[in-house]
LOZAPA-531479 format. One line per 4 residues: number of its first residue (from 1); for each residue x, y, z negated of N, C-alpha, C. Coordinates in steps of 0.05 Angstrom, whole numbers, plus 5000, padded with zeros to 4 digits. Example, Ala and Ser with C-alpha at 12.3 -4.5 7.8 and 13.67 -1.06 7.14 Angstrom:
BEGIN
1> 5264:4886:4844:5246:4910:4844:5264:4934:4844  5257:4955:4858:5273:4979:4857:5258:5001:4843
# end
This chain:
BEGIN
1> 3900:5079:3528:3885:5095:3548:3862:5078:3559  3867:5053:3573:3848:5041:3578:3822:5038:3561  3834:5027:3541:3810:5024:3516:3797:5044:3509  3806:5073:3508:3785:5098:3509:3770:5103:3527
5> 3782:5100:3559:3769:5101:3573:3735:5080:3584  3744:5052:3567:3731:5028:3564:3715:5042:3543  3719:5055:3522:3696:5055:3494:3678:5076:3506  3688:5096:3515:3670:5123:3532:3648:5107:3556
9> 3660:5090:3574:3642:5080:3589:3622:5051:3579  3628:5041:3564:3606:5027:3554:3585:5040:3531  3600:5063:3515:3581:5081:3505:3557:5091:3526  3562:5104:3548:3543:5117:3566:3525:5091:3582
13> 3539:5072:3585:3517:5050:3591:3501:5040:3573  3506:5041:3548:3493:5030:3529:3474:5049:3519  3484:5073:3536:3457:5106:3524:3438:5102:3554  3436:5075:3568:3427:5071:3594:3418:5085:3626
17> 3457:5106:3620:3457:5119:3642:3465:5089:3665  3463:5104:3689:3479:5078:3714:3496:5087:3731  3490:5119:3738:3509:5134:3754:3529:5134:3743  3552:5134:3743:3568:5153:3721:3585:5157:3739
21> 3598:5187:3724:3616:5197:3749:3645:5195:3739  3667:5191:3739:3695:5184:3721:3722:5222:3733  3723:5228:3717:3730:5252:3730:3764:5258:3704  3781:5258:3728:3807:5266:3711:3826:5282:3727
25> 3845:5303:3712:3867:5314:3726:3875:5308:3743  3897:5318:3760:3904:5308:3784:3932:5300:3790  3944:5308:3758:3971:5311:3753:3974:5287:3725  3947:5276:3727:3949:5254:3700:3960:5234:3704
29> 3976:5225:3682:3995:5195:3678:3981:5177:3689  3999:5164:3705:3991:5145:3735:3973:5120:3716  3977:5125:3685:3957:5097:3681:3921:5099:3675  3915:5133:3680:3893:5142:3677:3880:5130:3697
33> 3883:5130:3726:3877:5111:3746:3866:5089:3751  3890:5070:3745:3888:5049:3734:3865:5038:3718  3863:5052:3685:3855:5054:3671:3810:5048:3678  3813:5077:3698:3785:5074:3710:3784:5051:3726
37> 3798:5046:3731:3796:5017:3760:3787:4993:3745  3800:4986:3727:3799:4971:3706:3770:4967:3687  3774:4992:3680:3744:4989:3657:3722:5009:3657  3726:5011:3689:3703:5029:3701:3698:5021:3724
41> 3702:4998:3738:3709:4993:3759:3670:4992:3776  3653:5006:3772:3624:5005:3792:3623:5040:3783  3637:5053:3775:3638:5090:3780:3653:5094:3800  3648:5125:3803:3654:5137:3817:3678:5153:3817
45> 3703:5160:3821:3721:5181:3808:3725:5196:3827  3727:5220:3819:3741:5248:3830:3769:5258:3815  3786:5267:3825:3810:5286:3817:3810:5314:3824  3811:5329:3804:3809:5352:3806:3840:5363:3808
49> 3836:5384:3832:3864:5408:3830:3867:5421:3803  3899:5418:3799:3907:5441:3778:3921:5464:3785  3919:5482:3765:3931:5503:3764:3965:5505:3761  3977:5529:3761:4002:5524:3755:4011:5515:3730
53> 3994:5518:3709:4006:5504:3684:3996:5481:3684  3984:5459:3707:3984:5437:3713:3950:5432:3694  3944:5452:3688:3915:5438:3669:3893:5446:3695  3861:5421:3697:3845:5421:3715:3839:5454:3713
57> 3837:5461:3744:3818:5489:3752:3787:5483:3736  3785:5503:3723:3751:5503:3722:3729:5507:3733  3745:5528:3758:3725:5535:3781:3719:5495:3796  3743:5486:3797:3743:5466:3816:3722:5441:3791
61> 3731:5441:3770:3707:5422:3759:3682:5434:3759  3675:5469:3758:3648:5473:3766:3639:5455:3788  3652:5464:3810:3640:5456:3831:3634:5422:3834  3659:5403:3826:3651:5375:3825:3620:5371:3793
65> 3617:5382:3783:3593:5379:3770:3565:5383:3781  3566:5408:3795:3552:5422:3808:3542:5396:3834  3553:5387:3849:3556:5368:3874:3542:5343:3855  3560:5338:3826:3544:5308:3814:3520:5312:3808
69> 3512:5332:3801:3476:5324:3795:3462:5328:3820  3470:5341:3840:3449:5345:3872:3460:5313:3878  3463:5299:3877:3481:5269:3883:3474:5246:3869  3452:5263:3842:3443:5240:3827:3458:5225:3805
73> 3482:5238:3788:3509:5222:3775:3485:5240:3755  3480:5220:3731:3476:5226:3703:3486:5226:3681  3512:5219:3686:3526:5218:3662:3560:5226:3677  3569:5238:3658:3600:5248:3659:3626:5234:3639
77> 3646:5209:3652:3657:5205:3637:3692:5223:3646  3696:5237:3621:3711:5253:3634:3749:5247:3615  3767:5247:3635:3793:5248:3614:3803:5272:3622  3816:5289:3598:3827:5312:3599:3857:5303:3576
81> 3873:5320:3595:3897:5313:3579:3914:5337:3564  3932:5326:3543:3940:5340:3522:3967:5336:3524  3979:5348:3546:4012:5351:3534:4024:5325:3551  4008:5318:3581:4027:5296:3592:4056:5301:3599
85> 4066:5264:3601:4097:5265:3592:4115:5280:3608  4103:5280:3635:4124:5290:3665:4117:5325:3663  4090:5330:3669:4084:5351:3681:4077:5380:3654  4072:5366:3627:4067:5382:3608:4041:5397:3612
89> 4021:5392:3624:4000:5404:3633:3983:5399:3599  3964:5418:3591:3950:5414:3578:3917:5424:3582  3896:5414:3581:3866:5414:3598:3858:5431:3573  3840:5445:3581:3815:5467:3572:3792:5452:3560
93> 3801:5436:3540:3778:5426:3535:3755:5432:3526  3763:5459:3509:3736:5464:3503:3723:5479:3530  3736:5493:3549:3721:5500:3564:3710:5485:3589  3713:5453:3583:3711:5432:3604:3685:5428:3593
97> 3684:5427:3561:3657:5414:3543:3637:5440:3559  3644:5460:3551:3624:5485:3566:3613:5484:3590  3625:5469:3608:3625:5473:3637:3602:5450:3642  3606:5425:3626:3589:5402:3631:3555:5409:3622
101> 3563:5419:3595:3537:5429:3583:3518:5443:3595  3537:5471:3616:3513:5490:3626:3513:5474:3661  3524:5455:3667:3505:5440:3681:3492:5411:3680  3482:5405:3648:3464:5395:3649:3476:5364:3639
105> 3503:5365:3624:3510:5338:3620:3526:5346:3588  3507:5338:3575:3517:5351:3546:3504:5323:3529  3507:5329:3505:3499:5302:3483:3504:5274:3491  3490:5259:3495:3494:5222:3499:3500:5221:3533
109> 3499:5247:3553:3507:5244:3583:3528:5254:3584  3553:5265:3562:3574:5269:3571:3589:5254:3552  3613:5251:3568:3642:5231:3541:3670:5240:3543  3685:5251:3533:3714:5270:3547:3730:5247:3522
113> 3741:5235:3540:3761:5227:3531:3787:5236:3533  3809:5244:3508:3833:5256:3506:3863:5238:3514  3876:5238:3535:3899:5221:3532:3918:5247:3524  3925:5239:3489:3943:5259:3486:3967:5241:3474
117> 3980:5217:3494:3992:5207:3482:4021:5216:3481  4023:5244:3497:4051:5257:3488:4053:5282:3469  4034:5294:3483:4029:5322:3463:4009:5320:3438  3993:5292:3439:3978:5290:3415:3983:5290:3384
121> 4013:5282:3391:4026:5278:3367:4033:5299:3344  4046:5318:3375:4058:5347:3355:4031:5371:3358  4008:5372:3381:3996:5380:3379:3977:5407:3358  3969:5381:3335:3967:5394:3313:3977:5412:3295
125> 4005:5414:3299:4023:5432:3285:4032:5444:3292  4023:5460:3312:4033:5479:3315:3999:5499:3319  3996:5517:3307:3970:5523:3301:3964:5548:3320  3995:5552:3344:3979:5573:3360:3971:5561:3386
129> 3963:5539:3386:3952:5522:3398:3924:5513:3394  3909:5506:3409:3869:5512:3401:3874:5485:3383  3860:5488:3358:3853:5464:3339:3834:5443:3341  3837:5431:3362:3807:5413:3374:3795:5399:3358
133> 3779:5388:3353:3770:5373:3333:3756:5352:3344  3749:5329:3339:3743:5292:3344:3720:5300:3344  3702:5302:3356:3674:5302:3349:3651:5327:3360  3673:5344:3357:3655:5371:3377:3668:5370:3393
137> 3700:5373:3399:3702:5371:3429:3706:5362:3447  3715:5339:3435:3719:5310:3455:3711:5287:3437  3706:5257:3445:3692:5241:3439:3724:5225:3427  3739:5219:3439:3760:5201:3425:3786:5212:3444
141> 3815:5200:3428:3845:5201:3435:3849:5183:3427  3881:5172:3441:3904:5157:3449:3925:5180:3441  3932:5166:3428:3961:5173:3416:3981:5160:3415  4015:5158:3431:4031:5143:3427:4048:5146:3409
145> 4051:5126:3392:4068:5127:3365:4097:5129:3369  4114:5116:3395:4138:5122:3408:4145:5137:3420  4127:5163:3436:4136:5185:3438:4149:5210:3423  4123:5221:3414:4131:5250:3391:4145:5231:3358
149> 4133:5217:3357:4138:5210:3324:4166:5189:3334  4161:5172:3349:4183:5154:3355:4197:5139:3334  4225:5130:3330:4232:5108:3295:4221:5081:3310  4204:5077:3290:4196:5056:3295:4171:5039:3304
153> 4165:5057:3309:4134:5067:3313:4129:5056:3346  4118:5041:3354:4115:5028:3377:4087:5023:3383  4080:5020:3407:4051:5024:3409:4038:5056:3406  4005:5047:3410:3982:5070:3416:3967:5072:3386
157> 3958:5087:3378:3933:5086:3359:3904:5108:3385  3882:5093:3378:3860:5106:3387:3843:5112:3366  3833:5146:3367:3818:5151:3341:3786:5155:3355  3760:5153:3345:3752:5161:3352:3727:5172:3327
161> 3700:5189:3336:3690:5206:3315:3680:5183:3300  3676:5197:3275:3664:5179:3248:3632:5170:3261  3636:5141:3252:3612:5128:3264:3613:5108:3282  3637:5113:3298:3631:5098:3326:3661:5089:3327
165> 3662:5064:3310:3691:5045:3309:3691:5040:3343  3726:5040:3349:3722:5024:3374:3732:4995:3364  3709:4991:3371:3714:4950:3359:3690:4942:3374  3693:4914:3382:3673:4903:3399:3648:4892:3382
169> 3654:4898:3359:3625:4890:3340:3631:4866:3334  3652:4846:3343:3644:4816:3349:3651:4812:3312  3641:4802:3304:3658:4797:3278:3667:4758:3285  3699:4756:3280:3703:4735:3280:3714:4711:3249
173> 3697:4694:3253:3695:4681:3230:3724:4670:3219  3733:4658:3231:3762:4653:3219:3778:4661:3209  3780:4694:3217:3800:4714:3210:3782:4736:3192  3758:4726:3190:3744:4739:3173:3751:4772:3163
177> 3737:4784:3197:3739:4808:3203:3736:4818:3227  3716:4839:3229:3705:4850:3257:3725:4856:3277  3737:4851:3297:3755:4854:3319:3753:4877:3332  3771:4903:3316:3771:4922:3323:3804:4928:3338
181> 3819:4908:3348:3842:4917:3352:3846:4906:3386  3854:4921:3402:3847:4928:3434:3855:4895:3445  3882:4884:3430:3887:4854:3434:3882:4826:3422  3857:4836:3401:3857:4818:3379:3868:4818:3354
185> 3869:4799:3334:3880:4805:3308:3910:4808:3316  3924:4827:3289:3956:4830:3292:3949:4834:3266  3985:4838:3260:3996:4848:3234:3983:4865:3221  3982:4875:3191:3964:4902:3186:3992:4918:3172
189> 4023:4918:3192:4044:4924:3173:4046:4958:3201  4034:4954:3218:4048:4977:3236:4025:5004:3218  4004:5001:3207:3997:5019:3192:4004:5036:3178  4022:5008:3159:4044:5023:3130:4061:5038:3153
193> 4074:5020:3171:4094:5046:3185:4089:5065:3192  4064:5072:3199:4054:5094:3213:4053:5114:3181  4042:5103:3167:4048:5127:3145:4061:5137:3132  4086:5121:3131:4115:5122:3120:4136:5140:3139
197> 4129:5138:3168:4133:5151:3183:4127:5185:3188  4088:5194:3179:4086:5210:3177:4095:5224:3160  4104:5220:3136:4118:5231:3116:4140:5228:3110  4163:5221:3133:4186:5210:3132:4205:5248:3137
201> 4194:5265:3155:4196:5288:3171:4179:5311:3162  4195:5342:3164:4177:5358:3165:4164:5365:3191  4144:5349:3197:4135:5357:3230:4137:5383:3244  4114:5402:3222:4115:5430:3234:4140:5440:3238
205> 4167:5433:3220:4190:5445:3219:4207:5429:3246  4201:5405:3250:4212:5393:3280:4203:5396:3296  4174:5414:3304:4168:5422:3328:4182:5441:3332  4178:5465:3307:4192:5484:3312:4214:5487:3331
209> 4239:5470:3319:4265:5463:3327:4265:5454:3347  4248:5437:3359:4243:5425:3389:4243:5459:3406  4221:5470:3398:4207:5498:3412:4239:5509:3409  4262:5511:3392:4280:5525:3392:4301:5517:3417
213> 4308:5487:3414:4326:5479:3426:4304:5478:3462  4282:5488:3464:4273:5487:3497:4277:5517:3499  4275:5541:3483:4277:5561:3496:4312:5567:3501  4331:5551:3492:4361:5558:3493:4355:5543:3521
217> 4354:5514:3519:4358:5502:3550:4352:5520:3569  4322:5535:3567:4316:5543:3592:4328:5575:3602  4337:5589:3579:4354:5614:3575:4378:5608:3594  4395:5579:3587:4425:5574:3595:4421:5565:3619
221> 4403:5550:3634:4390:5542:3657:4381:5561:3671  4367:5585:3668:4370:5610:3676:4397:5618:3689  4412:5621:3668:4432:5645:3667:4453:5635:3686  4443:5599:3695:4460:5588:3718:4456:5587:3750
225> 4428:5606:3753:4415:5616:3771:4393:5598:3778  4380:5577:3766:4364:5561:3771:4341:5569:3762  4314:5558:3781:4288:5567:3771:4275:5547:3755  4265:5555:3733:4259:5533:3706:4226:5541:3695
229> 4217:5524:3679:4197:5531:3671:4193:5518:3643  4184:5529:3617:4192:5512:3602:4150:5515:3592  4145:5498:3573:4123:5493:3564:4115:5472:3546  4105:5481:3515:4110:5469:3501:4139:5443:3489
233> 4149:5424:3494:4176:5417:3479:4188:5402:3517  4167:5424:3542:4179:5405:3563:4196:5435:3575  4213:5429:3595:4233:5435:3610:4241:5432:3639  4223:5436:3658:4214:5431:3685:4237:5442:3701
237> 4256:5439:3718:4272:5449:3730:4282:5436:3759  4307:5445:3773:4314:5426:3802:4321:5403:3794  4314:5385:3813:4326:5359:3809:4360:5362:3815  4379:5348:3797:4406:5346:3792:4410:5321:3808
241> 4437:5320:3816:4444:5296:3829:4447:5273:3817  4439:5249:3834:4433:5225:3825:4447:5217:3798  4469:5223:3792:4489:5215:3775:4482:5230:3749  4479:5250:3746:4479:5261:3729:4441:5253:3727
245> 4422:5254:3731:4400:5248:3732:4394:5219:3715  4412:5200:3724:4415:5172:3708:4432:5163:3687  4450:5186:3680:4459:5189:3656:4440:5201:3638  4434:5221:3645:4410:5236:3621:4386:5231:3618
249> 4374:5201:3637:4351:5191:3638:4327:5206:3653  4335:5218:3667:4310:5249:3665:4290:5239:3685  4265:5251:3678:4248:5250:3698:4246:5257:3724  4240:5242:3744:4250:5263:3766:4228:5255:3787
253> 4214:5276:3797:4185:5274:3815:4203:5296:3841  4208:5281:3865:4207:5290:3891:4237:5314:3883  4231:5340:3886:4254:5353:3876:4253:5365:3852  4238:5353:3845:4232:5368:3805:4251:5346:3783
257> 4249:5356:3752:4262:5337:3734:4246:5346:3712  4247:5337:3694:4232:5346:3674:4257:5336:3646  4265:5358:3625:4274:5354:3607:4255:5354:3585  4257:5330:3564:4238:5329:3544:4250:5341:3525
261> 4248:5363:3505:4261:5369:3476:4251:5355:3458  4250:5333:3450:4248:5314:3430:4252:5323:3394  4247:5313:3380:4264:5319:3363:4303:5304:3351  4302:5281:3365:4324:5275:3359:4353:5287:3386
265> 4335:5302:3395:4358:5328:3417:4365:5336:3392  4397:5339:3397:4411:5368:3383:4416:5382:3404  4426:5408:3393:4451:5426:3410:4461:5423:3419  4481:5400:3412:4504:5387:3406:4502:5382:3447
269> 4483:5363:3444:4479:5345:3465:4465:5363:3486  4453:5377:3480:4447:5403:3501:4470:5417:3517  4485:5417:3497:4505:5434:3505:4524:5420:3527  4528:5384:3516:4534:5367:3540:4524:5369:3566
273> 4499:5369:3572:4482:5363:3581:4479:5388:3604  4489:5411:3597:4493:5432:3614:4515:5435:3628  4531:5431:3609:4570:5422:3626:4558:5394:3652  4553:5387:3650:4537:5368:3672:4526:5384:3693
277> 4510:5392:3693:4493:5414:3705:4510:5434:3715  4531:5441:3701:4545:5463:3718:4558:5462:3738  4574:5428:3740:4590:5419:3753:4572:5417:3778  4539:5400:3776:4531:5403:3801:4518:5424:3812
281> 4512:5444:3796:4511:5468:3807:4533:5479:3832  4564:5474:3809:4580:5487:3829:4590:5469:3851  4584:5445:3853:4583:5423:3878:4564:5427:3890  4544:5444:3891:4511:5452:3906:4494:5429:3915
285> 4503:5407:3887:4479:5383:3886:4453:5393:3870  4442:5411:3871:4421:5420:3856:4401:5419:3880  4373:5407:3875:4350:5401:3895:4347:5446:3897  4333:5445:3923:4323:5469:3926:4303:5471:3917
289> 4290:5502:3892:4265:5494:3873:4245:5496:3891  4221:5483:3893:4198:5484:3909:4176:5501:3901  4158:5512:3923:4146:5537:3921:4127:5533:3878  4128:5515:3884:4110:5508:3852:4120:5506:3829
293> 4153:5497:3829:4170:5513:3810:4176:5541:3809  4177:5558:3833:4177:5581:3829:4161:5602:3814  4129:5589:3825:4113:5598:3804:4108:5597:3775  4123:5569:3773:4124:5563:3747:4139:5580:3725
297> 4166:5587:3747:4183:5596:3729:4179:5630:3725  4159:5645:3742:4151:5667:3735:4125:5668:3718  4114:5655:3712:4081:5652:3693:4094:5633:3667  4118:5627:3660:4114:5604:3644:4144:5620:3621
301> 4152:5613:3596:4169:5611:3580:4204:5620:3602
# end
């Protein structure tokens, strides 16, 4: 994440904008932040409100665009996200690219950088999902190899469009080869894994099954009177009592939880996983759902 966010902002300085404005969700993984602090640290950032499916309002980025050019910001470095790990929100990107364009920050003054390091993975395969493409609609992604794909797969890969390696240009003599890797030279064996890996699985056929085993969760989670929301392989529901919460690892923000359908979830373990759930249901350790799960669970799966 950092390093995309780092290749997007030295790109726009090097196209000799000075303003630049840093603009990301408001529900984005706490290292997007960071991230700008780090390797943006003389911009500006704004957070934009989301909607209930957690992706930026577009009225609300009109208006922060609209404000950056009467303000003098010439350039737009923007992150939009794909499938983050807590909230499952996914951004409008192509209609973010639209929004920048018709006010005035299009070609070498805009950069949308993708953190799709949870949903990036399965993203692609499932095709009723918009088919974005590297190059028209966003400038580069972060992808985590231990999330969706997981095995053995550890670490990020960052892609970005043909042309524009992220590598610092430096070519170093000893190791005789341009330093394109975010820590310096490593192994060249996590590659082979990475492709041994992609062809280890039928992807399309394990999203599927993910998409199967989240619409049973959230059906049986239902039918226990709880308000749920499911979206893409996530599972948003009350927070469960402490105990059962740290047995099943779960995410847990204020009175929310988030169940991930993975692919190495079975049934099997779903089905555990609800006998849990029932018990604190009927002990009335279940958080009360908050006005924003409610909504969720009437607009969503």
């Amino acid at each position: 994440m950092t390093q995309g966010v780092s290749f997007g902002y030295e790109r726009l300085k090097a196209r000799g904008y000075k303003h630049i404005l840093c603009v990301y969700n408001e529900v984005s993984h706490y290292s997007i932040p960071k991230a700008f602090k780090l390797a943006a640290p003389d911009c500006n950032t704004v957070t934009v409100e989301v909607n209930d499916l957690n992706a930026m309002k577009l009225s609300k980025v009109e208006e922060v665009l609209r404000s950056a050019r009467t303000l003098g910001v010439d350039a737009i470095l923007m992150c939009c996200t794909l499938g983050t790990t807590f909230w499952g929100g996914a951004d409008d990107i192509r209609g973010l690219r639209s929004l920048m364009h018709e006010n005035g920050y299009s070609g070498n003054s805009a950069y949308i950088h993708v953190d799709g390091a949870f949903g990036g993975g399965f993203w692609r395969d499932d095709k009723q999902l918009p088919q974005y493409q590297i190059g028209k609609d966003f400038d580069s992604i972060s992808v985590s190899g231990h999330k969706w794909y997981g095995g053995f797969i550890a670490g990020s890969f960052l892609a970005t469009k043909k042309g524009e390696a992220a590598s610092s240009g430096k070519s170093v003599e000893y190791v005789d080869m341009v330093d394109k890797f975010i820590s310096g030279s490593r192994s060249g064996a996590p590659a082979v894994l990475w492709l041994a890996r992609f062809k280890q699985f039928d992807w399309p056929a394990e999203l599927q099954r993910c998409y199967g085993n989240r619409d049973f969760l959230t059906k049986e989670l239902r039918s226990l009177g709880l308000k749920v929301g499911g979206q893409y392989i996530n599972c948003l529901m009350p927070r469960p009592s402490a105990e059962t919460a740290k047995k099943w690892q779960l995410m847990c923000v204020g009175d929310e939880a988030q169940v991930l359908l993975l692919p190495h979830v079975s049934r099997s373990v779903l089905e555990e996983f609800l006998e849990d759930i029932k018990k604190d249901v009927a002990a009335g350790k279940m958080a009360t759902p908050t006005a924003r799960l409610q909504r969720v669970n009437e607009s969503q799966i």
